[in-house]
C-alpha positions in Angstrom: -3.1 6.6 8.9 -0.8 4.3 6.7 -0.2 6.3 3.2 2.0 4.8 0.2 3.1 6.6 -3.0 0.4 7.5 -5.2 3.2 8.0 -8.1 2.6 5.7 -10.8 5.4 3.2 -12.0 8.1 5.7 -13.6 7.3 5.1 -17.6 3.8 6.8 -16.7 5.2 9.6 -14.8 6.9 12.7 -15.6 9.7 14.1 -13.4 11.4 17.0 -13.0 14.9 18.5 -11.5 16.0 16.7 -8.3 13.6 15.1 -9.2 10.2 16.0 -8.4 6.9 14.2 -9.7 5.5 16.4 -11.5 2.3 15.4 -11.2 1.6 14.4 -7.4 4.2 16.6 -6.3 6.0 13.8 -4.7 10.0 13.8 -4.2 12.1 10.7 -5.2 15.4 10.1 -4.1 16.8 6.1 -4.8 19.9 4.9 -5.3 21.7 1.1 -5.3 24.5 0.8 -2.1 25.7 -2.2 -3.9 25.2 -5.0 -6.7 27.0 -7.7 -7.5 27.4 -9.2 -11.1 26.1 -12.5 -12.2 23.9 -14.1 -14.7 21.4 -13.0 -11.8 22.7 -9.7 -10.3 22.2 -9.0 -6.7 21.2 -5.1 -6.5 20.6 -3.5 -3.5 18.6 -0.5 -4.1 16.7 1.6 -2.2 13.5 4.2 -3.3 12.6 7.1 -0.8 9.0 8.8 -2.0 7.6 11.8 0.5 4.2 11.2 -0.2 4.7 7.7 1.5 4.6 7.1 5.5 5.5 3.2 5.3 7.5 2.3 8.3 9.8 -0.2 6.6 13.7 -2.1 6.8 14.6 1.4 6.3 12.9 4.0 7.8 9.7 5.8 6.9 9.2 6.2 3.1 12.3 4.3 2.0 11.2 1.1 0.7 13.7 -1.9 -0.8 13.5 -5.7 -1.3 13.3 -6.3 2.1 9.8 -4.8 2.3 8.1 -6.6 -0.6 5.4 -8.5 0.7 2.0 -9.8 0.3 -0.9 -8.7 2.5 -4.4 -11.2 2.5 -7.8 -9.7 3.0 -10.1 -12.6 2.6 -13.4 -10.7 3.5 -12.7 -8.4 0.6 -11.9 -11.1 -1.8 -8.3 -9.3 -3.1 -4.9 -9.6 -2.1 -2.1 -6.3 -2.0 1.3 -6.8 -3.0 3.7 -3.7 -1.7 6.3 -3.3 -4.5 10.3 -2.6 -3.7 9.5 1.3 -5.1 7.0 1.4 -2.4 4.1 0.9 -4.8 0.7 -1.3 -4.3 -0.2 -3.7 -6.8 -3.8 -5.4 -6.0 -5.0 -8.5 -7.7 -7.9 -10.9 -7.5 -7.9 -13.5 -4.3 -6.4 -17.1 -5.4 -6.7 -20.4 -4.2 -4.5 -22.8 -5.2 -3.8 -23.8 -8.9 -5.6 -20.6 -9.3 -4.1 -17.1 -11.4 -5.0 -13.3 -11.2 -2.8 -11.3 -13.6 -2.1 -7.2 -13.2 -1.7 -5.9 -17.0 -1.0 -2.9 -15.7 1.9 -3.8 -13.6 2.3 -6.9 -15.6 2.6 -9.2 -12.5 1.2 -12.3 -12.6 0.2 -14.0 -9.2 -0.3 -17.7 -7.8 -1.2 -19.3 -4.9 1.5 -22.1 -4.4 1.4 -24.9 -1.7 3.6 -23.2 1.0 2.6 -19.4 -0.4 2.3 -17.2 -3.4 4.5 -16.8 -6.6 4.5 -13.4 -8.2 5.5 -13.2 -11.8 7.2 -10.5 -13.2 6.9 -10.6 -17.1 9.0 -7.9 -18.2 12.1 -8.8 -15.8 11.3 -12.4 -16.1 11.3 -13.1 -12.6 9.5 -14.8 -10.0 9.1 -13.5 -6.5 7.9 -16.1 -3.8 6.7 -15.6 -0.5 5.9 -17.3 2.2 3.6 -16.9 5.5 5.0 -15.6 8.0 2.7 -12.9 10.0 -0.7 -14.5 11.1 -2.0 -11.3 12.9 -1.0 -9.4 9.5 -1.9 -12.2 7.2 1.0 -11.3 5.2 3.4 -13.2 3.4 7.6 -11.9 3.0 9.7 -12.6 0.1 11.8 -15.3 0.3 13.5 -16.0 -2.7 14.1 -14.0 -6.2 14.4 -16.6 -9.4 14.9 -16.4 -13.2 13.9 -18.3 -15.8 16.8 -20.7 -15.8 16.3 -21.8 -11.8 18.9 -19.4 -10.7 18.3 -17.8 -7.1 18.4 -14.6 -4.7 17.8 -16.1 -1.5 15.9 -13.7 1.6 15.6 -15.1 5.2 14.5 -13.6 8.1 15.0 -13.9 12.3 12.1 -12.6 13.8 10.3 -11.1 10.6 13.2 -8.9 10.1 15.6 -9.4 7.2 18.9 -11.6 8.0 20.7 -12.5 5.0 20.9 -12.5 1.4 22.4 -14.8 -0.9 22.8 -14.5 -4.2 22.9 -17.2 -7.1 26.8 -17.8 -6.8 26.7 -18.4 -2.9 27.8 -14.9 -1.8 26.3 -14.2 1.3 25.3 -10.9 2.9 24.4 -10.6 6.9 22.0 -7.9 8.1 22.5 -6.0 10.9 19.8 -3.7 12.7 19.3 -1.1 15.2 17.7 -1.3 18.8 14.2 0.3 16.8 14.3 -2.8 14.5 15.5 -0.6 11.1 18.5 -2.0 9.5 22.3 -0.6 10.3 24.7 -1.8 7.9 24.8 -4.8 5.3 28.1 -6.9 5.8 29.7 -9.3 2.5 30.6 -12.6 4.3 34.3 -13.5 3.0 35.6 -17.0 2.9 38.0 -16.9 5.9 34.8 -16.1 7.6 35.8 -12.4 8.1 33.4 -9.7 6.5 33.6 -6.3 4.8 30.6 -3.5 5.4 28.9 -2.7 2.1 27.0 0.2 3.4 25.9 1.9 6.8 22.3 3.5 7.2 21.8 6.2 10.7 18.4 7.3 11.8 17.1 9.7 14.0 14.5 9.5 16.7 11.6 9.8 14.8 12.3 6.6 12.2 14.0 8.7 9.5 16.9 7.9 7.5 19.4 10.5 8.2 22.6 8.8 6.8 23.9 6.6 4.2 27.7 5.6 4.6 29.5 3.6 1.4 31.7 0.9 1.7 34.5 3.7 1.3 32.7 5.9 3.9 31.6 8.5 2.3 28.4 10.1 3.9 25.4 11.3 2.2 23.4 13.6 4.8 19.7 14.2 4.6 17.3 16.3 7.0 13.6 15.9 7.3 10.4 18.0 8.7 7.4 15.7 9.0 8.9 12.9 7.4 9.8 14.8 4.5 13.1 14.9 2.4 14.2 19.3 2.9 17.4 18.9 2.7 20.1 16.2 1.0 23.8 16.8 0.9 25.8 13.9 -1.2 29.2 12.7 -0.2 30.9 15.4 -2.1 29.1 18.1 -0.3 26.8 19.5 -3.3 23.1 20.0 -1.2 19.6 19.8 -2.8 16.6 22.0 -1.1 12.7 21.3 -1.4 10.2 23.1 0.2 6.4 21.7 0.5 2.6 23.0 1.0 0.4 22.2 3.5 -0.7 18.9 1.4 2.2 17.7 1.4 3.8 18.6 -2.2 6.8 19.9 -3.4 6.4 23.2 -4.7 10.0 24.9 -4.9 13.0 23.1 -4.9 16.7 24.2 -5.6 20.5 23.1 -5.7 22.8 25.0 -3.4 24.0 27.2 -6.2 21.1 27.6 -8.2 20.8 24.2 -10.1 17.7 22.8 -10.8 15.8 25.6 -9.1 12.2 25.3 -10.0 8.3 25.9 -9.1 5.5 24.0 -9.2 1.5 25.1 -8.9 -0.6 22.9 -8.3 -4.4 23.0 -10.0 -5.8 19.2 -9.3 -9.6 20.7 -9.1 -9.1 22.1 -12.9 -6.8 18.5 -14.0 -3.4 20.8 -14.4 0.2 22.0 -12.8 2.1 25.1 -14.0 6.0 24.2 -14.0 8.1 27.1 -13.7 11.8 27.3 -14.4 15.4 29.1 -13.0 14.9 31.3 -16.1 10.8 32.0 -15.9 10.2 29.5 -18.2 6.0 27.7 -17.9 5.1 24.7 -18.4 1.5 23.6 -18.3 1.0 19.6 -17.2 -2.7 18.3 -17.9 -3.4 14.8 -16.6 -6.5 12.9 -15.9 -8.1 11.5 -13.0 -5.6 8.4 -12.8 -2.5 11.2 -12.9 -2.1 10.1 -16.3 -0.5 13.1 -18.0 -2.8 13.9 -20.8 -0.7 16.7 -22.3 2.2 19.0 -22.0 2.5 22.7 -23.4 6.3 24.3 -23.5 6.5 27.8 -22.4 6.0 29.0 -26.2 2.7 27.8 -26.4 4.0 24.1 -28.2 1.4 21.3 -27.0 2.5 17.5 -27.0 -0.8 15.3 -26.6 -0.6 11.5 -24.6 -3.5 8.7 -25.0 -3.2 5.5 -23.4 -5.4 2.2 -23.3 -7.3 1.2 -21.0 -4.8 -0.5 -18.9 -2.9 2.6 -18.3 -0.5 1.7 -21.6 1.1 4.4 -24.0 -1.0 4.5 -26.7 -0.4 7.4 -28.9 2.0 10.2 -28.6 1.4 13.5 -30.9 3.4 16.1 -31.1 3.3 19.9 -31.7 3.5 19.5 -35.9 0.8 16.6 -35.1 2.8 14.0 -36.3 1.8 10.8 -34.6 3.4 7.7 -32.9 1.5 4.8 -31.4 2.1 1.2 -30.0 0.1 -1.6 -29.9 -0.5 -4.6 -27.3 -1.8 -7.9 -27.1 -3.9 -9.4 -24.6 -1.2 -9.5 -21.8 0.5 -6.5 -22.5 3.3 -7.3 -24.7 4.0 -4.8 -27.0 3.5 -5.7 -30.3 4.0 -2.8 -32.8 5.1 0.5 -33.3 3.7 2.9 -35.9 6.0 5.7 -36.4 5.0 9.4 -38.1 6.2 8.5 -41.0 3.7 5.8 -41.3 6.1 2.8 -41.0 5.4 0.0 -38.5 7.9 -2.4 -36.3 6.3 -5.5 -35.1 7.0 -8.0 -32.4 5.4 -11.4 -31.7 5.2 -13.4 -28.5 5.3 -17.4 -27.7 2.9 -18.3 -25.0 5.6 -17.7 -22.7 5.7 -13.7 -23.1 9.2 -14.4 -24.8 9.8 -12.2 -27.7 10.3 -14.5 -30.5 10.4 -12.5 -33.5 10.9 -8.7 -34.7 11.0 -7.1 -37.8 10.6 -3.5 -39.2 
């Protein structure tokens, strides 16, 4: 059965040593290969979860750009966008001229005339997609574009990703292996010649194994089930995690000692015990929505965390009870911070979700 992360987007979640969600148990390991700079930068990143299966561009659990796509489901009335960190984002189903917007990812979505437009309002970006898979009834990304009209251009052979090209006219090819996962990313030149950004290896069972550099330097990893045990990085320094039976990290370590740690895991009673190098234990309460509800050091020193309905920060207190909060508007801007000291910042929004003024 297909599985993708159940981690939350990163501002909701706590991690811990290399790194480790603390909550879901869940390993992360991303990185960028490459970016070029621009008004519109071209980053090519890539975000490995073990709590995810996905057989994507890159292997099973790595998810990038090149898997961002929509998926329709008519009968149900709702529509699933999978996210480059391998999350799912579900919205309302649109017809044409028609909008469903996701406060909680605030990502806002349209049915267009050849596909869908996703809008991101905190990057300012819209994502477009077109059809492409009828048996799927999915839709790939084609193009990336800001505000201004500039463009990251996607296009495929065969529903597999063939080129980028980025707002200045650089172009990248995509290579692939006989299993369909891709091999190495190439910067076209203008004598037509091209230069290998980075170099991915797999092994039989769909796992990335290998990640070269454009200066070949290897970063090694080893898997059991699909699973992330083992990382060494191009300088040779290795990272360890071990997992239960569902699944979760629950000891991990750097080959000299770094970063060792424990985790317990309590999901019946809403809590995980985190337990450090030096014996040190951390108690993590979180809610049915792996919201963490409250943290409480190893001396007994409890931080507290409410959050609106939408899943939004909404008041932090710590240990002395002194309390800061934020507020939101409608769409999920946020609008004001009230600090412990009972000052307050405020921030107000045109209709465009542009910032257009701030003061303290």
């Amino acid at each position: 059965m297909l599985h993708f992360t159940q981690s939350l987007k990163k501002e909701l979640s706590f991690y811990g040593f290399e790194p480790v969600n603390l909550v879901t148990g869940s390993v992360l390991y991303e990185g960028v290969d490459f970016s070029f700079p621009g008004a519109l930068p071209l980053e090519w990143k890539r975000v490995y979860h073990s709590d995810s299966n996905f057989k994507g561009a890159l292997g099973i659990g790595v998810h990038s750009l090149a898997d961002m796509r929509l998926f329709l489901y008519p009968i149900a009335q709702c529509i699933g966008l999978l996210l480059a960190d391998g999350r799912i984002c579900g919205f309302d189903y649109v017809e044409e001229g028609e909008v469903d917007f996701c406060r909680i990812n605030r990502l806002e979505l349209r049915k267009r005339l050849k596909g869908y437009e996703v809008y991101d309002l905190e990057k300012r970006f819209f994502y477009n997609f077109e059809y492409f898979n009828h048996a799927a009834n999915s839709y790939l990304l084609t193009s990336v574009t800001d505000l201004d009209g500039r463009s990251i251009r996607l296009s495929y052979e065969n529903g597999v990703l063939a080129t980028l090209t980025d707002a200045c006219g650089r172009r990248v090819t995509v290579r692939h292996t006989d299993a369909g996962f891709i091999e190495s990313l190439h910067l076209r030149m203008p004598d037509g010649s091209s230069e290998q950004l980075v170099r991915y290896s797999y092994d039989g069972q769909g796992d990335m194994v290998g990640i070269t550099d454009a200066l070949g330097q290897t970063t090694g990893i080893r898997y059991e089930d699909h699973r992330m045990v083992e990382k060494t990085d191009r300088n040779g320094y290795a990272f360890f995690w071990e997992y239960d039976k569902e699944g979760r990290c629950v000891h991990t370590r750097g080959a000299d000692g770094d970063q060792e740690g424990w985790i317990s895991y309590f999901p019946e009673k809403g809590y995980n015990t985190v337990r450090d190098a030096c014996g040190a234990e951390s108690t993590y309460r979180y809610d049915a929505n792996q919201l963490v509800r409250s943290i409480t050091d190893a001396l007994g020193n409890t931080t507290r965390y409410d959050y609106t309905e939408e899943m939004e920060p909404y008041r932090e207190i710590d240990p002395e009870g002194r309390i800061t909060g934020w507020h939101y508007d409608g769409r999920g801007n946020q609008t004001g911070t009230t600090y412990p000291d009972g000052t307050l910042s405020m921030r107000v929004f045109d209709e465009q979700d542009l910032m257009i003024l701030h003061y303290h």
